[in-house]
N, C-alpha and C positions, 0 to 999 in steps of 0.2 A: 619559488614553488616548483614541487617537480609534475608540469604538467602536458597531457600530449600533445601533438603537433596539431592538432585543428581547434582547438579549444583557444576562447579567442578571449573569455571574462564573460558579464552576467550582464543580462539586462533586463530592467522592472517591466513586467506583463502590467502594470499598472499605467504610469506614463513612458515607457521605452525609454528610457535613459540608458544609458551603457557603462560599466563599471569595470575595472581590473580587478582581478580574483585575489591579488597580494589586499589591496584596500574592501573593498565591497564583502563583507563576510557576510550580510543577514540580510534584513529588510533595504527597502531603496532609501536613503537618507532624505531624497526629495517627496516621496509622494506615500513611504512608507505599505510601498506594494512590494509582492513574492520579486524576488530577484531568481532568472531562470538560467541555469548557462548556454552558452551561447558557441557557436562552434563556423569554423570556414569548413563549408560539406564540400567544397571544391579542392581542401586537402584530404579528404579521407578518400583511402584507397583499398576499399572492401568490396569484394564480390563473393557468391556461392560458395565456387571453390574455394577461397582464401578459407574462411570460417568452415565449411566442412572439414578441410583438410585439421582442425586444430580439434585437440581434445575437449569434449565438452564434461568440462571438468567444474566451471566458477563464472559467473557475471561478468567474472574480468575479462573474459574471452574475446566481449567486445569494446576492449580496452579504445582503440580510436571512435569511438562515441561514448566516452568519458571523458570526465574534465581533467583525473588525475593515471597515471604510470602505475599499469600494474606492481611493479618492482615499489614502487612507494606505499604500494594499499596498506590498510590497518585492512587483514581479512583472515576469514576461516573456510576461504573455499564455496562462500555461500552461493546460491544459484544452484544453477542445472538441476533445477528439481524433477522431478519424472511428470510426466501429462501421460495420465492413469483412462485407456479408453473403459467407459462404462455404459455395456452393452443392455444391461438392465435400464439404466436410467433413460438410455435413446428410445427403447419402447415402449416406457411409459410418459415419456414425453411425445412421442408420436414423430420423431426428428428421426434423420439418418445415423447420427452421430452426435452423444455426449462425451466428452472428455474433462476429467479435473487436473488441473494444473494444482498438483499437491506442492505448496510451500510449506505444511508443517518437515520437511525434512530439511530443514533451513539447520544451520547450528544450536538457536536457540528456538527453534519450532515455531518459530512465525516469518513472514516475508517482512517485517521491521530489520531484517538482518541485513538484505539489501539495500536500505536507507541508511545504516548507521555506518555500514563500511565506509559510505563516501563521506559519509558528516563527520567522522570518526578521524579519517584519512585528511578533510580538511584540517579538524580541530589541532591535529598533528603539525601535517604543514604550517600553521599559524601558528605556533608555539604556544599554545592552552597548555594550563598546568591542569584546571578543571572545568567539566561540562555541565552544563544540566539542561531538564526537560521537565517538562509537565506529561503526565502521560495516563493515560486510561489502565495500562499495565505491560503490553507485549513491548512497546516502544521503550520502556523503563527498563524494563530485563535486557534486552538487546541492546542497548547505550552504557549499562553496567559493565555489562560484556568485554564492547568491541573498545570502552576505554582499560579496561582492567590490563587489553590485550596491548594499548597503548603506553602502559603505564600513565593514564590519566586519570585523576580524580574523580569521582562521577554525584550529581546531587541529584535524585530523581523526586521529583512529588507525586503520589500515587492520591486517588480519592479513597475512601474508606471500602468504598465495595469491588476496589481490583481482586482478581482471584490469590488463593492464597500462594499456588504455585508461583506467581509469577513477582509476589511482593518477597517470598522464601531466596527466589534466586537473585534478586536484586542487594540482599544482602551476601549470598554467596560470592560474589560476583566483587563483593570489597564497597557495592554499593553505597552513599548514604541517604538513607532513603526515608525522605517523610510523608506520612499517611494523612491526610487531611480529611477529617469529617465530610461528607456528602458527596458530590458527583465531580465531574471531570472539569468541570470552570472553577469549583470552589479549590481543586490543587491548582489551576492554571493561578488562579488569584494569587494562592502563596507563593506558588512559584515568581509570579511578576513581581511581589513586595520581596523576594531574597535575592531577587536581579540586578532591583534598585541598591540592595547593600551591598551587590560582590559585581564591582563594574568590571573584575578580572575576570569573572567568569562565561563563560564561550556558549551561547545556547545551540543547542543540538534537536529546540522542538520543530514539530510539524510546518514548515510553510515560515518557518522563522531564517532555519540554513537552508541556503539554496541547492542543496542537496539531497533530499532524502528522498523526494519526488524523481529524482535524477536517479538513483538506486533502484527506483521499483520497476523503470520502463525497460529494464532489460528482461521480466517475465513476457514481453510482448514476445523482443527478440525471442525467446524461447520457443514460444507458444510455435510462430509461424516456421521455426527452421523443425520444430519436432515434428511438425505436420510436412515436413519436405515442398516447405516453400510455400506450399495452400492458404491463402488466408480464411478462417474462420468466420462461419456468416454471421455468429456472434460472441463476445463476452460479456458473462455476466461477472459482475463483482459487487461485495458487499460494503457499500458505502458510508462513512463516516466524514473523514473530512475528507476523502476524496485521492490522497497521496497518488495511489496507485493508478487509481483510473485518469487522472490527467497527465500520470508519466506516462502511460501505456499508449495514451492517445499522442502523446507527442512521438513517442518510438514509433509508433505506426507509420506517422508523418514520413518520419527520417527517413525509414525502411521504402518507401516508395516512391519518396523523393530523390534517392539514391539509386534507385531501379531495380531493386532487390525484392519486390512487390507488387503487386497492381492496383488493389484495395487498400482501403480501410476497415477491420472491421466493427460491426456495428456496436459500441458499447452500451451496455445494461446497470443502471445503478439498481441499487439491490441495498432497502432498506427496512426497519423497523415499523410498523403503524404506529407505535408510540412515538417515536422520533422519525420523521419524514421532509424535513425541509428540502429537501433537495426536489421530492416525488411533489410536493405540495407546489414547487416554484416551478417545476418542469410545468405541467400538465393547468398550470395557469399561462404559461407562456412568458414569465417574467425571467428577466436577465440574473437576478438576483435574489437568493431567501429571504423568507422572514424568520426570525432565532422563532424556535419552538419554544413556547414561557415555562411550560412541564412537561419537560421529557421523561416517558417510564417505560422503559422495555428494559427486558432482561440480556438484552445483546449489548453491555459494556463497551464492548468495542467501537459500536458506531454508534452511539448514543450521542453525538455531535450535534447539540442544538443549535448552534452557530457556526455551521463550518464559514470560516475566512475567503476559503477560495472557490467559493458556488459558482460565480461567475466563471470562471474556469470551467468548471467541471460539468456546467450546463452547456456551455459550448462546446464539451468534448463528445459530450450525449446528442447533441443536436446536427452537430458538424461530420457527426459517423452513422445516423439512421437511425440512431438507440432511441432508447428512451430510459423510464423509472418506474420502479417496483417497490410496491410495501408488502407485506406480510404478516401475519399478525404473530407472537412469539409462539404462542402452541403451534401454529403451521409450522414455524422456524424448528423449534424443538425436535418436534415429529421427520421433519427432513433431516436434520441430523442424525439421529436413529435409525431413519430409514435407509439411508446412505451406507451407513455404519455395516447394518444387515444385509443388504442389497450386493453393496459391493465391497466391503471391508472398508475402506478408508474413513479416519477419522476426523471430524470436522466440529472444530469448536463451537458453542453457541452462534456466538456473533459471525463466524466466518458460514453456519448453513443458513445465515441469511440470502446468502446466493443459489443456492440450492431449489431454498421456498422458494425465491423470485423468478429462478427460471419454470420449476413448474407451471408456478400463476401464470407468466410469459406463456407457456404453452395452451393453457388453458386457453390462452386470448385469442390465441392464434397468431401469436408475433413472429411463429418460425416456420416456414415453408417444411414439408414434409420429410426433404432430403438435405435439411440444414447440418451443419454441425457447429454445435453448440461446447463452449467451454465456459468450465464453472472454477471461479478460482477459490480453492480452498486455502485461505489467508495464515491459518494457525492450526495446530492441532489437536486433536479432539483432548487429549489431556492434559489440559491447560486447565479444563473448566470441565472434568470430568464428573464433580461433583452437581453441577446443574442439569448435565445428561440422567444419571442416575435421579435425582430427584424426580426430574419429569417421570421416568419410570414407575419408580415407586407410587407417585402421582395417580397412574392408572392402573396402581396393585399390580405391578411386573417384579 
């Protein structure tokens, strides 16, 4: 495999086992936990200047804290997305400074795009002829994508209520793509029963390849070099299974374990009232969720009644000062639109879950007055432009 100088293979965050990256592709074979990669930070030779001096053009940028060679990537450039100050939002937050780390200008308009490059760039390396996923919908269109980009096969399972945009480009995309009646575990099902019949086939879902989580922590990288090195008193992020906020959490790690930082900062999970395991296990103090039995909100995207890697992701809320936020979907709506108005940018349902959450957070008084606050906007408002408008219409607009 063609991979960088300090990347060293994978090890299970379940029992710590240690794996090589040519054998270890998915899950730990012994304990059946996330396999995370693993790196010698005693070979990596990055400071300020190095990374100033290079154009910030791609995620690749911070090519020696990935597992694989730029020159090898399956990639479209994704990253460097802009962190949008929004002076509107800091005073009515009552903070010194909001900023949105807009990911909808990804390739295919959500930050799933930095997850599939690496998983995408695995599945390459490993010789997959085809991949598949189970997916909500942004993860499905991005995996269509970045294998089409591959020349690889792609089998994506959507549930019956992903948006239409995003089941439209999956088939663009050379996709094959199955719709499954009901919500996001009734595709994961099908997906597991077409697994069992194509033992060729290479999975590319969440917390499955030890990559996609590894993808998403270079928005940390971002976030702090776009702020000239400042670390942020918070992120908020909109929570579902968590991808992003325990990559971020670990890039934060790296960043200040390397000397390139001094803090941590504090992460915000940012979810649904109808679906909240995360805010439910936080705020009891337990290590681990309970699956939500009836998940209903209108936020698709995190509607994650069992996320797999809670543990994870409670430690990363825990371990950085954060905490967890719910919302209810008209707050979420309404901060989508309000955002939209306010300062232009557009912000999918599920992604102004973060939005809501940092207001509520304000409300609470979780951010000192001269805080700055960053909001990740995960995808872009026309994904799901038809559930904006509804809301609308909703209140005769």
């Amino acid at each position: 495999m063609d991979t960088t100088d300090a990347f060293v293979g994978l090890e299970c965050i379940g029992c710590g086992a240690s794996f090589d990256a040519e054998t270890g592709t998915h899950r730990c074979p012994d304990c059946d936990g996330v396999l995370d990669p693993a790196y010698d930070y005693d070979a990596v030779d990055l400071d300020r200047e190095t990374l100033e001096a290079r154009p910030f053009d791609s995620m690749w940028r911070y090519e020696e804290l990935l597992p694989f060679t730029r020159a090898s990537a399956v990639t479209m450039d994704e990253g460097a997305t802009p962190l949008v100050e929004c002076e509107k939002l800091a005073d009515e937050l009552g903070v010194g400074r909001v900023l949105i780390k807009d990911e909808g200008r990804n390739p295919t308009g959500t930050f799933k795009d930095r997850g599939q490059t690496l998983a995408m760039t695995a599945a390459n390396q490993h010789g997959a002829s085809d991949v598949a996923l189970a997916s909500a919908g942004n993860a499905g269109q991005a995996a269509a994508a970045y294998a089409g980009r591959a020349d690889i096969d792609s089998h994506v399972f959507l549930p019956s209520r992903a948006g239409f945009t995003t089941k439209a480009m999956v088939n663009v995309h050379g996709g094959d793509m199955t719709v499954v009646g009901g919500r996001i575990g009734d595709a994961g099902a099908a997906y597991a029963d077409a697994m069992a019949e194509h033992d060729d086939w290479y999975s590319v879902k969440t917390f499955v390849t030890p990559y996609r989580h590894e993808g998403k922590k270079t928005m940390l990288y971002e976030i702090v070099e776009q702020l000239e090195w400042a670390v942020p008193d918070a992120i908020v992020y909109p929570t579902g299974g968590g991808v992003g906020l325990v990559g971020m959490y670990k890039a934060a790690e790296e960043f200040r374990d390397l000397g390139l930082i001094d803090d941590v900062p504090a992460l915000y999970a940012a979810q649904a009232t109808g679906c909240q395991p995360i805010v439910e296990a936080f705020e009891d103090g337990r290590e681990r969720h309970d699956p939500v039995e009836y998940p209903d909100t209108i936020c698709g995207g995190i509607e994650i009644p069992d996320p797999g890697a809670s543990p994870w992701i409670l430690e990363a809320l825990r371990e950085s000062g954060g905490g967890a936020v719910a919302t209810d979907d008209d707050d979420i709506l309404e901060a989508a639109v309000a955002v939209a108005k306010g300062e232009g940018l557009e912000m999918a349902p599920t992604c102004a879950a973060a939005a809501s959450g940092a207001w509520e957070l304000g409300e609470r008084g979780a951010f000192d007055d001269d805080a700055t606050v960053v909001i990740l906007n995960t995808g872009a408002g026309n994904k799901d432009a038809d559930v904006l408008r509804s809301h609308l219409m909703g209140q005769g607009v």
